[in-house]
N, C-alpha and C positions, 0 to 999 in steps of 0.2 A: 304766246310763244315762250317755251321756258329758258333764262338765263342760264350761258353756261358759268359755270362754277370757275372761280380764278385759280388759273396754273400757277403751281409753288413756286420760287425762285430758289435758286441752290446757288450755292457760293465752293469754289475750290481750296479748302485750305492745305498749305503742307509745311511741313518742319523735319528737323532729321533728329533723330533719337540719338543715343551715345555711343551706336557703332558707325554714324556716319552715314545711316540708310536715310532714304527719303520714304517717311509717311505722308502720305496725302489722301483726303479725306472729301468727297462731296457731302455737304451738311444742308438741310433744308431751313430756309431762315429766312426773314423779308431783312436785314440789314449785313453789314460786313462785322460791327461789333458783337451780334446775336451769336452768327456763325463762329467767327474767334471764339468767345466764352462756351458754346459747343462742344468744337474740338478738340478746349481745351479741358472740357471736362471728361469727353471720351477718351483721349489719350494722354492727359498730363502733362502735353507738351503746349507752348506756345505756339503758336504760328507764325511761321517767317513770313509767308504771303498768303495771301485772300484774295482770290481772283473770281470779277464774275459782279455784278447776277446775271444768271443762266438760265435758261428753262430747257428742262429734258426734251429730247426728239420723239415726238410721238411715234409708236412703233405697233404697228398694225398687224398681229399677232392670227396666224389663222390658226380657225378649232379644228385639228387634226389631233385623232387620236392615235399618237404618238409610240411607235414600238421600236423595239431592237432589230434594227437590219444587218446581217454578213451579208456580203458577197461571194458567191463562188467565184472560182476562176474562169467559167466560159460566158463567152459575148456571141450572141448570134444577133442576125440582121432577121428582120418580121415587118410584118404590116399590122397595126392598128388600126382601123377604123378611118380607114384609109388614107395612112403617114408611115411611110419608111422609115423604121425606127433601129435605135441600136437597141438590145434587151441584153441587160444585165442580168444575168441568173444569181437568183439568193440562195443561200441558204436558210436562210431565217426571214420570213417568213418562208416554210418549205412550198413549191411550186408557184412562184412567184415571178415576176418580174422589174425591173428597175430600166422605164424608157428614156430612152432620150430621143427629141425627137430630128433625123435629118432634113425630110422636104415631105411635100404635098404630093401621092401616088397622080392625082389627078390634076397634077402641075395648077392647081387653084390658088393664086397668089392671094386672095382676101380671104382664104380661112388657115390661119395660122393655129399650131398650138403652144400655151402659155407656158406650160411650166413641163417637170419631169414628172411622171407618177408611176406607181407599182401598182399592177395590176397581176391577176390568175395568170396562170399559162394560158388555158383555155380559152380565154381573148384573143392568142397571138396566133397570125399566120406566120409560122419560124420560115424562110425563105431558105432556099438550099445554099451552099456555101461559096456557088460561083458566081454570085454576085459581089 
């Protein structure tokens, strides 16, 4: 079984510069002294406080390949895959969607859905507007 590798520890320093602002700086360092002489080599200030050690929040990052969304102005109501959804019309991506999801068409309380997604038009059943 392989070791996991030791998470760094970061220390918070800050001090105010000569208009009275606060600089504050996460430094990666194993002590409080390491971090001071850090800081203070990145900004030339000493540090009034050093707070910590910390270790960052691990953050579970999903691989979406990430583009530029507008939204148009119209919202129609549709069915997905059978979930009554809001659908947000984009522009960009053009004929697109942006769902949110309301309920379960088949009142099926064990299969939810997780998240928002953008999907084609061509997925959506657009429901007429008197619902």
């Amino acid at each position: 079984m392989a070791r996991r590798k030791k998470r760094p520890l970061f220390f918070v320093c800050s001090s105010l510069n000569e208009d009275n602002k606060l600089i504050s700086m996460n430094m990666e360092a194993s002590s409080k002294d390491e971090a001071s002489s850090l800081y203070k080599k990145k900004t030339s200030f000493i540090p009034l406080a050093v707070n910590g050690p910390f270790y960052l929040k691990k953050i579970k990052t999903p691989k979406i390949n990430r583009k530029e969304i507008i939204f148009s102005n119209i919202t129609k109501k549709a069915i997905y895959k059978d979930f009554l959804v809001n659908a947000f019309m984009l522009d960009c991506p053009v004929d697109h969607a942006y769902l949110v999801y309301i309920k379960n068409v088949l009142n099926d309380e064990t299969v939810k859905m997780k998240s928002t997604i953008i999907v084609p038009l061509e997925e959506l059943t657009i429901l007429k507007e008197s619902l």
